[in-house]
N, C-alpha and C positions, 0 to 999 in steps of 0.2 A: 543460612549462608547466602553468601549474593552470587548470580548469577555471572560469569563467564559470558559476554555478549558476544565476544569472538568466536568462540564456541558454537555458538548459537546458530549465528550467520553462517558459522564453516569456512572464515578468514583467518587471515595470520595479524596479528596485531600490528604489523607493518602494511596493512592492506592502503590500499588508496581509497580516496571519496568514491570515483567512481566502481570502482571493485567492491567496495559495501554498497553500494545504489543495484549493483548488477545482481549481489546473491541476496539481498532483500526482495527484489521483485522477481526474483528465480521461487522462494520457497512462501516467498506471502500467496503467487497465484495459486501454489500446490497445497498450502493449509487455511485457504481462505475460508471459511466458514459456508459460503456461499456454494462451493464445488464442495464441501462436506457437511450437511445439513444433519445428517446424523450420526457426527462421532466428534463428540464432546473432550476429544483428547485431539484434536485438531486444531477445536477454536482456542483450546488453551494454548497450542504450540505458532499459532496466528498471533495470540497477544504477546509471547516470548518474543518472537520476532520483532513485531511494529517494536516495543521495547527496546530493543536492543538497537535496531535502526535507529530511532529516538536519538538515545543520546549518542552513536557512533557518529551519525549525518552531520551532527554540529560540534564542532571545532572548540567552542570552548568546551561542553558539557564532554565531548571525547577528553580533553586535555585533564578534568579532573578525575576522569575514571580513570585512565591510562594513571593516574597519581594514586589512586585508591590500588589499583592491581598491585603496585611495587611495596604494600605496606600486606598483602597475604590474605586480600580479600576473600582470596576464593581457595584456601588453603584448609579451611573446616572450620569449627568454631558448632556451637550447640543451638538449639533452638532457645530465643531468648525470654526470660524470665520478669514480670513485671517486677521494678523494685518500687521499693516504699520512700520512706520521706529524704530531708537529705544528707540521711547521715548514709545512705548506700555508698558502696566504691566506686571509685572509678578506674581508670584503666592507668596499667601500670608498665614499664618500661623493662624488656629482659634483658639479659646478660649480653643478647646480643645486637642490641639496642632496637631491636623490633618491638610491638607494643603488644601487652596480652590486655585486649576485653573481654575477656570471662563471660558471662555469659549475657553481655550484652549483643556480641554479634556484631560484625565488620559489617554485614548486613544490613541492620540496622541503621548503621551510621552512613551508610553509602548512602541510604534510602532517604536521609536526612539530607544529604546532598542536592540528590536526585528531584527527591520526590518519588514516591510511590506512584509510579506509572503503569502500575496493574488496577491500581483502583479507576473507579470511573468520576468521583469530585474531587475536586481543588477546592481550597479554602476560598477562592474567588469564583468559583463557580464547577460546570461540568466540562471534563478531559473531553475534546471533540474525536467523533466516530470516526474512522478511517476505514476505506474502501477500496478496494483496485479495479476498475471497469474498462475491460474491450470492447472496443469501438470497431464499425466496419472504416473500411480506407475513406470510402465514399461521405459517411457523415461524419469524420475528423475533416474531412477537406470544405466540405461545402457547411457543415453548422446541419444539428438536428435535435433531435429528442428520443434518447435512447430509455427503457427502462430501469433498475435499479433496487434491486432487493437488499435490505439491511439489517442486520443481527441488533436488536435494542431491546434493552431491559425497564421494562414498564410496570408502576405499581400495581399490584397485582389487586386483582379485582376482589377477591372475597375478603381480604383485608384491610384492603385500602392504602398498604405500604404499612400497617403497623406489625406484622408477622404473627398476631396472634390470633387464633382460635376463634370463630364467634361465639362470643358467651363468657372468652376464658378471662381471668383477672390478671391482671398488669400491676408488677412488683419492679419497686426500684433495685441496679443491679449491685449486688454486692460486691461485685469484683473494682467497679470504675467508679461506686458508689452514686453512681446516676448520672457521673458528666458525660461516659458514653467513650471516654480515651484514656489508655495507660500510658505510663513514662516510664522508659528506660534509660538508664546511666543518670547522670547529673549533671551538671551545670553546661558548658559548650558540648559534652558528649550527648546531652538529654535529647530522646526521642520522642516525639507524643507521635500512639499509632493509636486506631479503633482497639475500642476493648471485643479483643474475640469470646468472649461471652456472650457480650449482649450484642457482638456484630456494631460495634458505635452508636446505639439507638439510646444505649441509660437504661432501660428497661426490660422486664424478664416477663413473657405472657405464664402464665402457669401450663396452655396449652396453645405447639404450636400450629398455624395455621396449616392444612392440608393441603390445599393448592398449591401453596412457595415453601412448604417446611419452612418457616419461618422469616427466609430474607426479606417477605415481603415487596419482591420485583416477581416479574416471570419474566422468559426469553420470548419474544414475540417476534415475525417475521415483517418489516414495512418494505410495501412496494411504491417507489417514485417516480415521477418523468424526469429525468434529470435535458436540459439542454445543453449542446455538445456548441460551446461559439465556431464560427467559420476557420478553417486553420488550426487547428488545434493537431497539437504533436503530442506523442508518445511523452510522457512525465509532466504534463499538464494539469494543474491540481486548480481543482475550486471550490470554494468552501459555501457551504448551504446554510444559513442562519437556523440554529431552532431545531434543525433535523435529524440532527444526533438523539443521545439517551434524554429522557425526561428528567430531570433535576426536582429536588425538594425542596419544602422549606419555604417556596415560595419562589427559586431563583430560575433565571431565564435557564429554558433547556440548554442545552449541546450544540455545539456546530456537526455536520454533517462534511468531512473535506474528502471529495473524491479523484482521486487520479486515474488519468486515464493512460488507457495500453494501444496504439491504433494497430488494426490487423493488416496484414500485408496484401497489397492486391495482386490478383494473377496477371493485370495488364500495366497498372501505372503505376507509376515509382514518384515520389517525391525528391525533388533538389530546389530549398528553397520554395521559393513562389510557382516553381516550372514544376511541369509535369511531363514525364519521361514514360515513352512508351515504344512497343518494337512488333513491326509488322515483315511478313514472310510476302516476298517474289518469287516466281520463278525468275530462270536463265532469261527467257524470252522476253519477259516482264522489264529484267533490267536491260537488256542489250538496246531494247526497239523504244521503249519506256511505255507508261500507261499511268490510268488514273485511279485513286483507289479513295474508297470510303473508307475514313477511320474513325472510330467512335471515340467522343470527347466526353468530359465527367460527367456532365449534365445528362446523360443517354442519348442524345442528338450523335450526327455523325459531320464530319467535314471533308471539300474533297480534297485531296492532296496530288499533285502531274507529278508524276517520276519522271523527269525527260530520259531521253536514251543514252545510254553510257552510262547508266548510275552504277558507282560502284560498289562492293558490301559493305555495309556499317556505314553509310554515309545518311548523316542525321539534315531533318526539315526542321523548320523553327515554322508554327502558325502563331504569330502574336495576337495576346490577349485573351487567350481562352484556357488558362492556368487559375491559378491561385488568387484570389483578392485580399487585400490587408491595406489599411487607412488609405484607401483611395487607388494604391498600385495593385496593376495587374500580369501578371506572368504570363509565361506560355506554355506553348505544349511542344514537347520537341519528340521526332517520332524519326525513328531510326529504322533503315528498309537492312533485312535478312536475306541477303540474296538465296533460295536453295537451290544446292548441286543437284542435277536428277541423276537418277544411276544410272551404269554405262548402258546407251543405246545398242538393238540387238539388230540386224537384218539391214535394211537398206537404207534406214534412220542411222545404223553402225557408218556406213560407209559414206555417206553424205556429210556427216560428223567429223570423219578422219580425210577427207576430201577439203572442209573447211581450216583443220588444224593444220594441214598442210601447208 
């Protein structure tokens, strides 16, 4: 049966773009494989996700799901059954002009759609890795090189990717008959998926390997330097050639595309090019004025004259020592917090009420 993407995400099928952007990156951080390194019912609900993100992000592939739901995709239907040549059925029209496919599975036929975007290869090559990576404030702003741990499935060493046994013999499969894919339904209905027998390989070892039980990959851990460009904001993606899953067959690996999350700083705030920051006076500070060191991105400090009379929230502009992007440069605007001290006691009181007089 096909999966419910709305579901998934926890939206209403009326959600907007950015309200599926907002609960994909709410529940991809909390099932990322990376914060649950051991529990294999995580990175499954990681792959539901990106999935479902997938096709909801884009506007056509949404438009043909949202057309598959209205025909009862997700209403039940059986696990589907390989059929033979082509005299099989195909799907038939009921009384209430909804369409019954038997046990080929709505599923299926979405998937035909879609594509199977659980698996890891395409007929043109391998489905690229995805990643979700925080960033500090400071090396989203200025460009660096952050670390990068990634979930990849690599031929697995004692079999070489063939799944069997060393020693064991290799029989062609009798369920796919050795091409390695079954078809479901017929003619514009027809599916071709991996035969789950032989897992799409065509062949059956007599015994299988003990390191991968047979898949023939294992889950291996890669660590990367990834570099962060200058400027880079929260949903920033860039793709890594190569870096993703290992591909067969001879074909170029995977891409690698990671996005990044930037973390909030406890002094500077972004708008734009500018950089927005808030320092604390006293009473005295603002009445008489003064000077004060205020620390810029770089870790340096600049100095800033308060003249006297400043009032609260009254912001400085220091040009050019903000943000750089193709040549321009921003600022730093830094906003004084006058604080109130509490009410004076003794003859500090009366000198106080002397003045407010």
């Amino acid at each position: 049966m096909a999966k419910d993407f709305y579901q998934i995400l926890g939206v209403p099928d009326t959600a907007t773009p950015p309200e599926i952007k907002k609960a994909y990156r709410r529940l991809a951080k909390q099932y990322h494989p990376d914060a649950n390194p051991n529990n294999p019912q995580a990175a499954e609900r990681f792959k539901e996700i990106s999935e479902a993100h997938t096709v909801l992000s884009d506007a056509d592939q949404r438009s043909k799901y949202d057309r598959m739901r209205k025909y009862g995709a997700f209403g039940g239907g059986g696990a589907p059954r390989p059929r033979g040549g082509p005299g099989a059925p195909g799907p038939s029209a009921g009384d209430d002009g909804s369409f019954d496919f038997g046990d080929i599975g709505l599923g299926d036929i979405f998937s035909s759609i879609f594509g199977n975007r659980t698996r890891r290869e395409e007929p043109r090559g391998v489905e690229a890795l995805e990643t979700l990576v925080e960033i500090p404030f400071r090396v989203a702003a200025m460009g660096g090189k952050v670390p990068v741990s990634v979930t990849v499935m690599e031929p697995c060493g004692t079999c070489h990717g063939s799944g069997a046994a060393p020693g064991a013999t290799v029989e062609k499969c009798s369920e796919c008959n050795g091409s390695g894919t079954v078809t479901f339904g017929q003619g514009s209905f027809a599916v071709h998926r991996p035969c789950p027998k032989c897992r799409g390989k065509g062949k059956i070892p007599s015994q299988y390997c003990g390191t991968c039980a047979g898949a023939g990959e294992i889950r291996t851990e890669r660590r990367l330097s990834v570099t962060v460009p200058p400027g880079t904001e929260s949903g920033t993606k860039i793709r890594l050639k190569g870096q993703g899953h290992p591909a067969r067959d001879g074909r170029p690996a995977g891409d690698l595309l990671v996005t990044f999350q930037v973390q909030a700083d406890r002094f500077f705030a972004r708008e734009g090019l500018d950089l927005r920051c808030e320092v604390p006076i006293n009473l005295a500070q603002a009445v008489y004025g003064t000077t004060l060191k205020v620390r810029t991105l770089d870790g340096k400090k600049v100095v800033l004259k308060v003249p006297a009379g400043t009032q609260p929230g009254r912001t400085f502009r220091i040009k050019g020592i903000g943000l750089e992007e193709n040549g321009r440069k921003g600022d730093q605007l830094i906003t004084v917090n006058v604080q109130i001290p509490e009410p004076p006691t003794g003859e500090s009181a009366e000198l106080f009420k002397q003045y407010a007089e």
